[in-house]
C-alpha distance (Angstrom), angle and dihedral (degrees) to the residues before:
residue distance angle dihedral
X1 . . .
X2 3.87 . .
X3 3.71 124.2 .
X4 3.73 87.7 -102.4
X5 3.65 96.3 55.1
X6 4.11 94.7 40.8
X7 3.79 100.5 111.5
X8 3.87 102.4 26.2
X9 3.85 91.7 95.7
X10 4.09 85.3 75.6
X11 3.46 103.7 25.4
X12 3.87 106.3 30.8
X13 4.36 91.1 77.2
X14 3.91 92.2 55.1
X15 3.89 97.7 31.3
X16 3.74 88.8 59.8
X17 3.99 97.7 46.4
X18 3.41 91.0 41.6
X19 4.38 90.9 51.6
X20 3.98 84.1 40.6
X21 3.40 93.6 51.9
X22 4.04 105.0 45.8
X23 3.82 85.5 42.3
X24 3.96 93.1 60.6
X25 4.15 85.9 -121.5
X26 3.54 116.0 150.5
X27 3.78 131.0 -149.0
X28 3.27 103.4 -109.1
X29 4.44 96.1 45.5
X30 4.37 87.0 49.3
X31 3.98 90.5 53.6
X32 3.31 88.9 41.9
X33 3.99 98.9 58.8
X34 4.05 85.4 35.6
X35 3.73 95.9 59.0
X36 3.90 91.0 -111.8
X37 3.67 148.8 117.1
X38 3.37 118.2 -100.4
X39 3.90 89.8 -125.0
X40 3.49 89.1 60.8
X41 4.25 92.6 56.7
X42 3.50 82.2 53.2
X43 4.08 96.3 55.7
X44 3.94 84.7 42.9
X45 3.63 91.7 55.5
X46 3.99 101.0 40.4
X47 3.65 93.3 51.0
X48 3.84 95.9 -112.3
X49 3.45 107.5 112.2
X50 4.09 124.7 14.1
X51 3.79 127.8 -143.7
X52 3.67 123.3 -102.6
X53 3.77 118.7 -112.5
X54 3.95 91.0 -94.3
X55 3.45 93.1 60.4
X56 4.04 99.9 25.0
X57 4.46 83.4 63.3
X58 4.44 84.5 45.8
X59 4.09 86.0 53.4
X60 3.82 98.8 41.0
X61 3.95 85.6 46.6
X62 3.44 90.7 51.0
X63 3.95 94.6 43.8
X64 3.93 105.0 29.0
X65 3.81 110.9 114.8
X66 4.06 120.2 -90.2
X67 3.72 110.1 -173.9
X68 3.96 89.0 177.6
X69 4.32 96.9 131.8
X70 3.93 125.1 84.7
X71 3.56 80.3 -111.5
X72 3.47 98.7 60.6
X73 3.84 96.0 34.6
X74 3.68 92.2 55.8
X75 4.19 86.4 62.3
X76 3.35 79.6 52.0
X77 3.29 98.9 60.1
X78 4.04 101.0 39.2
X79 3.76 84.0 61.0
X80 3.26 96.8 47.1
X81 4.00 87.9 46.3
X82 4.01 95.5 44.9
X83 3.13 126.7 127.6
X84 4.15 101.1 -140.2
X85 3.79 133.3 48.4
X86 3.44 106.6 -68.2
X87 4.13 135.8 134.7
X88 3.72 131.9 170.5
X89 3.82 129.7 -131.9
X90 3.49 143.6 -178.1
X91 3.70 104.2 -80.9
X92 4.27 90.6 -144.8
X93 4.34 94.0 30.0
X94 4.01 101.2 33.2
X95 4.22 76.1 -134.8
X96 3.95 103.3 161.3
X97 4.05 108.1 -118.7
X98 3.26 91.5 175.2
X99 4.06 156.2 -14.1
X100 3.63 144.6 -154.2
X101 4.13 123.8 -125.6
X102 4.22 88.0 -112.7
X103 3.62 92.8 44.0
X104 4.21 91.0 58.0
X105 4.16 91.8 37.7
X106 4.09 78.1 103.1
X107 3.37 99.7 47.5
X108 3.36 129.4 100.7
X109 4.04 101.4 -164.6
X110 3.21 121.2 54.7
X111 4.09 132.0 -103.0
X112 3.39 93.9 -98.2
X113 3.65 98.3 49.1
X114 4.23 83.3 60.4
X115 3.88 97.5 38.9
X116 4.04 111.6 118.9
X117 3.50 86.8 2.4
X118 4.16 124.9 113.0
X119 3.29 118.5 -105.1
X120 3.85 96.7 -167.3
X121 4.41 91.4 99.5
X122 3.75 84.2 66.6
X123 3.97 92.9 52.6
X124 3.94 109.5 122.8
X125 3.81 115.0 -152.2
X126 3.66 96.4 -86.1
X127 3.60 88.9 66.9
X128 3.21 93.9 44.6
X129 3.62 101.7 65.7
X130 3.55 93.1 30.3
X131 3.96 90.4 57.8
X132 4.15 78.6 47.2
X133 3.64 91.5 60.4
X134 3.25 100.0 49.2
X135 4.16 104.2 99.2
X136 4.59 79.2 49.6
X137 4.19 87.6 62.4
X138 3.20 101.6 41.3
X139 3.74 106.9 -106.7
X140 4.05 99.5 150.6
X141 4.10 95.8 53.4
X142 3.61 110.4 102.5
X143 3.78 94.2 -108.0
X144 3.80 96.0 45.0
X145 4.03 119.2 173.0
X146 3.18 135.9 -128.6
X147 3.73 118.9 -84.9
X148 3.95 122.5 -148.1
X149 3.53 122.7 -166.4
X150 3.90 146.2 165.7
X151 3.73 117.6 -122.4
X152 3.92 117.6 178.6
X153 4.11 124.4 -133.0
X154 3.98 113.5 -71.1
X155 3.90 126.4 179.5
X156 3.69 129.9 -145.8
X157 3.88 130.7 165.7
X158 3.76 82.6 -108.2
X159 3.69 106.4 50.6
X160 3.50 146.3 -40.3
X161 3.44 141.0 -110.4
X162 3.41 128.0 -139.8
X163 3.87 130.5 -136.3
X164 4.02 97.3 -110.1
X165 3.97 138.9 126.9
X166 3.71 106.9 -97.6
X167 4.22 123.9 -146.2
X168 4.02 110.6 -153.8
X169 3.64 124.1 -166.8
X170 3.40 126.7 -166.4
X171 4.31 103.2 -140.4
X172 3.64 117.0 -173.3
X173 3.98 114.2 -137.8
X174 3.69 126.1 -138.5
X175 3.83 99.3 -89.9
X176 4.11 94.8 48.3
X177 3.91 91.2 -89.4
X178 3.48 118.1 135.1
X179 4.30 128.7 -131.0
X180 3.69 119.3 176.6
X181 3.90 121.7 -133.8
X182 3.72 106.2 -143.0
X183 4.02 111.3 -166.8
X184 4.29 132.4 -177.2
X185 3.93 106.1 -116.3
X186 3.88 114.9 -147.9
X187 3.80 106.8 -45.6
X188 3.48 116.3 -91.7
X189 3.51 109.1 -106.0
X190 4.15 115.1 -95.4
């Protein structure tokens, strides 16, 4: 499984109801423009049967993140312009869109290096099972909340992670796709 594809087996089900959904698209008009039968969206989407890679690389295509309108670039920019550790990914690919100066103080590559690349090799534990528990709290309704969650410090060659309480927010993009804004809480204290 590529880096890309690393966290669709949880996530890929809800992330395509949820897009369906929001985007007025019903069963049987998504499996026909992905070469499927309708019963087979419905397996995706309920969790009991997963796509193959053909048609997992058609759904991520169709789902991954786009920020291409001024809308869209202008989040861009206030992340990259904040003032506090914060970065934002593809909600489906964990790609980074974007990242803010204090965010990549710990990194030892630069932004560029990460852009359009998945983050999710760099996850410590605490993201792990908090990305796990995602589907339990609600994440892939429409109206999603925000998750908080501890992760502990983790070192790559790249970057590192701090320990710290993490805010994600699930931000809808101009054409229905979904990136998630993933923020430090208060510091946890020393």
């Amino acid at each position: 499984m590529t880096n890309e594809t690393a966290v669709l087996a949880s996530s890929l089900g809800p992330s395509l109801r949820r897009w369906r959904v929001l985007n007025r698209v019903k069963q049987q008009a998504l499996a026909r423009d992905l070469g499927v039968s309708q019963s087979r969206i419905s397996r995706w989407e309920s969790g009991q049967a997963e796509p193959d890679a053909f048609d997992r690389q058609k759904i991520t295509q169709l789902l991954r993140a786009r920020p291409e309108t001024a809308s869209d670039r202008a989040l861009l920019d206030l992340v990259t312009q904040a003032a506090t550790p914060v970065h934002l990914v593809c909600d489906l690919t964990h790609r980074l869109l974007a990242a803010s100066p204090a965010r990549t103080k710990d990194w030892r590559v630069s932004v560029a290096d990460l852009i359009d690349t998945p983050l999710w090799r760099f996850a410590s534990e605490g993201i792990k099972v908090a990305e796990n528990g995602l589907e339990d709290s609600g994440w892939f309704e429409p109206l999603g909340p925000d998750i908080v969650y501890l992760t502990e410090r983790a070192e790559f060659a790249e970057l590192t992670i701090p320990e710290s309480r993490i805010r994600i927010s699930r931000l809808a993009l101009s054409d229905g796709r979904f990136a998630r804004l993933v923020r430090d809480e208060a510091p946890l204290p020393a």
